[in-house]
VEXDREN-2710 file (C-alpha; in Angstrom, 1 decimal):
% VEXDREN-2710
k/r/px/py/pz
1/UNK/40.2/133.9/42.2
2/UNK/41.0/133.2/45.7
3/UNK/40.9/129.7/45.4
4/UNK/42.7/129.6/42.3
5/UNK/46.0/131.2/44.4
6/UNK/45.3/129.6/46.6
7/UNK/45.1/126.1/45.4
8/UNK/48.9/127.7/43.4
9/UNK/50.6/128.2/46.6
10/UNK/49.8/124.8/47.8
11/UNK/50.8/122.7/44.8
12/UNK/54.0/125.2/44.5
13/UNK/54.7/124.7/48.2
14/UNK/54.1/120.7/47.5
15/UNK/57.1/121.3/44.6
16/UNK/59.3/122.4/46.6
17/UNK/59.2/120.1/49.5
18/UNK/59.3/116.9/46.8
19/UNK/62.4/118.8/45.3
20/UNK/64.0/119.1/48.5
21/UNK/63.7/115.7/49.0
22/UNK/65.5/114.0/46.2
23/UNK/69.2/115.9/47.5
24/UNK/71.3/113.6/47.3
25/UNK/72.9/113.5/50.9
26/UNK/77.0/113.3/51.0
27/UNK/78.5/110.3/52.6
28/UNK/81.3/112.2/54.7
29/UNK/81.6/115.4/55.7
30/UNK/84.9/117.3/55.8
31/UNK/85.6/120.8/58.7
32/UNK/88.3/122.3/58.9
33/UNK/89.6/124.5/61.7
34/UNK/92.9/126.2/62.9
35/UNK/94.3/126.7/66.2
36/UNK/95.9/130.4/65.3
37/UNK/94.5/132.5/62.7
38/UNK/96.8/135.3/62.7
39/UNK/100.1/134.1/62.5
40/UNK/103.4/135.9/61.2
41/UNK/105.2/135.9/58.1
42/UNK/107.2/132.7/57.4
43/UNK/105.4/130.7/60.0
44/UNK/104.3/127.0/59.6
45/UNK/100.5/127.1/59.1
46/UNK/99.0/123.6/60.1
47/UNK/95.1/123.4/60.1
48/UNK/93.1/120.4/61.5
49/UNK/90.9/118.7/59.0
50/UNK/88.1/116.5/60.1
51/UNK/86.6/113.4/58.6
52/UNK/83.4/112.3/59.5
53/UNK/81.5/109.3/57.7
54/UNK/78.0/110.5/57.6
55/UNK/76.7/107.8/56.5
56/UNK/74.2/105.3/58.3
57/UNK/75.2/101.8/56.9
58/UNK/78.3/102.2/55.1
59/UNK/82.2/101.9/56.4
60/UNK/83.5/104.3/54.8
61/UNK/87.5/104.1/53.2
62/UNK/88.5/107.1/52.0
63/UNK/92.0/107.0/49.7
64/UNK/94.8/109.1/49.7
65/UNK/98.6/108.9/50.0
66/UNK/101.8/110.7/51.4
67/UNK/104.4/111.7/49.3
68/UNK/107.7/110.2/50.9
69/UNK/109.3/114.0/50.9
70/UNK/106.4/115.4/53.1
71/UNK/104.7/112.4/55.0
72/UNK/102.7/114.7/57.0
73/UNK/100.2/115.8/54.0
74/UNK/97.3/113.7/52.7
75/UNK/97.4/114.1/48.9
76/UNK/93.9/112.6/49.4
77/UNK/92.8/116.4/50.5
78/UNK/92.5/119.3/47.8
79/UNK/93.3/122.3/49.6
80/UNK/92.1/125.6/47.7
81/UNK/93.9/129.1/49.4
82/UNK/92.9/132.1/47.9
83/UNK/94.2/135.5/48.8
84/UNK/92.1/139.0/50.0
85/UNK/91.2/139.3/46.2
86/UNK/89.8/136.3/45.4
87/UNK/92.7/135.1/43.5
88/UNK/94.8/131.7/44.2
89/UNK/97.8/132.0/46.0
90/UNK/100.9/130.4/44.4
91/UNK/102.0/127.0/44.9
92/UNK/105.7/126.2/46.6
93/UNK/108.5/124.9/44.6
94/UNK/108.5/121.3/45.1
95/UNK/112.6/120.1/44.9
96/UNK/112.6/118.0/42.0
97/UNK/115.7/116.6/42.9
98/UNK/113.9/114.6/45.6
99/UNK/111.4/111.5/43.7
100/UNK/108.1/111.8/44.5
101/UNK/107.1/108.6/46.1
102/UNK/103.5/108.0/46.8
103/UNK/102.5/105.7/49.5
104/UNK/98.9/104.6/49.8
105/UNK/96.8/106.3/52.9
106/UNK/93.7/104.8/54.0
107/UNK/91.3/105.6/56.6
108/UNK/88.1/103.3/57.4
109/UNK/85.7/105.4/58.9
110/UNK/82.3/103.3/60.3
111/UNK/78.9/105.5/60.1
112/UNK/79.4/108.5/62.8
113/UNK/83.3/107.4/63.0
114/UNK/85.6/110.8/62.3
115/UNK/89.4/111.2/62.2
116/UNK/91.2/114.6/62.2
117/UNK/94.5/115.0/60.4
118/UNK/96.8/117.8/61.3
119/UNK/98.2/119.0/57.6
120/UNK/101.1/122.1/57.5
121/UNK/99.7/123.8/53.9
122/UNK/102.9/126.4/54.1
123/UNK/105.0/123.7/52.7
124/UNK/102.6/123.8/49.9
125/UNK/101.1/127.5/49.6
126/UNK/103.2/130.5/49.7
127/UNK/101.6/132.2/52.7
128/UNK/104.8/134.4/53.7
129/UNK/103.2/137.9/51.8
130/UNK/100.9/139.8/54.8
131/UNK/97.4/139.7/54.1
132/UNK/94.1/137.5/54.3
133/UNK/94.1/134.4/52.7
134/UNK/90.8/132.2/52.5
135/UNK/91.3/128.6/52.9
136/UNK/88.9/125.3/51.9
137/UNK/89.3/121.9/51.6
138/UNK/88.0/119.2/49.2
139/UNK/88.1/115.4/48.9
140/UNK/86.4/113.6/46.0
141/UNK/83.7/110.9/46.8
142/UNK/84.6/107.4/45.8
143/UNK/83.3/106.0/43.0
144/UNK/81.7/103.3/44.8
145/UNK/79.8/105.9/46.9
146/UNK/78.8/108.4/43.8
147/UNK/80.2/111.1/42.1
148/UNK/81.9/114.3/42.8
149/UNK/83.6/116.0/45.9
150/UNK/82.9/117.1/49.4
151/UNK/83.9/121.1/50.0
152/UNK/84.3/122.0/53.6
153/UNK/84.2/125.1/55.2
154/UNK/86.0/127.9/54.8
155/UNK/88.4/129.6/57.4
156/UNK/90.3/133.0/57.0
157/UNK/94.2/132.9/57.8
158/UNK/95.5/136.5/58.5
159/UNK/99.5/136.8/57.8
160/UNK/101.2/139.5/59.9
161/UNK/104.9/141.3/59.4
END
């Protein structure tokens, strides 16, 4: 009997160390950070995102674009800002009046390269109610790399009166 469990805990054991190594392992990495997070009401809210290619043989070109009415955020990053409930905080009314004009963004990123981008999300999230809003970041792999998206981190933003 006590080679019998034995003889289970080492081909269980086994298992799970082959399992763990067919992960697929993601070609960049994204973090994301902020310099302030308690801010007040109706104040710009810009949090750093970092790009690292993870990768050890690849450069790596991730895609996005600017929109010509606010040139400062990567429409390549998918930002995802919850509130102290879980739920998703309302998007800003873009001014369809002004054309949304998509110019192409690139960055080329060789293996252990990174680039941080400094993105305002209040002109895209209304973050003037007080509260705790929970904030994460995605980018989606490109097809020539596999499938999918990268999640970063999360970081908590607290909105004061």
């Amino acid at each position: 009997m006590k080679i019998l469990c034995v003889g289970l805990l080492v081909i269980g054991g086994a298992t799970a160390c082959l399992g763990q190594g067919h992960a697929a392992e993601q070609p960049f990495t994204v973090t994301i950070s902020i310099e302030n997070s308690t801010v007040k009401a109706d104040s710009a809210v810009t949090i750093d995102i970092n790009l690292k290619n993870t990768s050890t043989q690849q450069t790596l070109t991730l895609n996005g674009g600017f929109d010509a009415s606010t040139p400062e955020l990567d429409m390549g990053n998918q930002f995802e800002v919850r509130d102290d409930r879980g739920q998703p905080t309302p998007g800003r009314e873009r001014d369809s009046r002004t054309p949304l004009e998509m110019t192409p963004l690139f960055h080329t990123l060789r293996p252990g390269e990174s680039f941080t981008e400094h993105e305002d999300i209040s002109r895209l999230y209304d973050l003037r109610r007080p509260g705790r809003y929970v904030i994460r970041v995605s980018r989606v792999i490109p097809k020539e790399l596999g499938k999918g998206s990268v999640k970063s981190n999360s970081i908590t933003l607290t909105v004061t009166r």
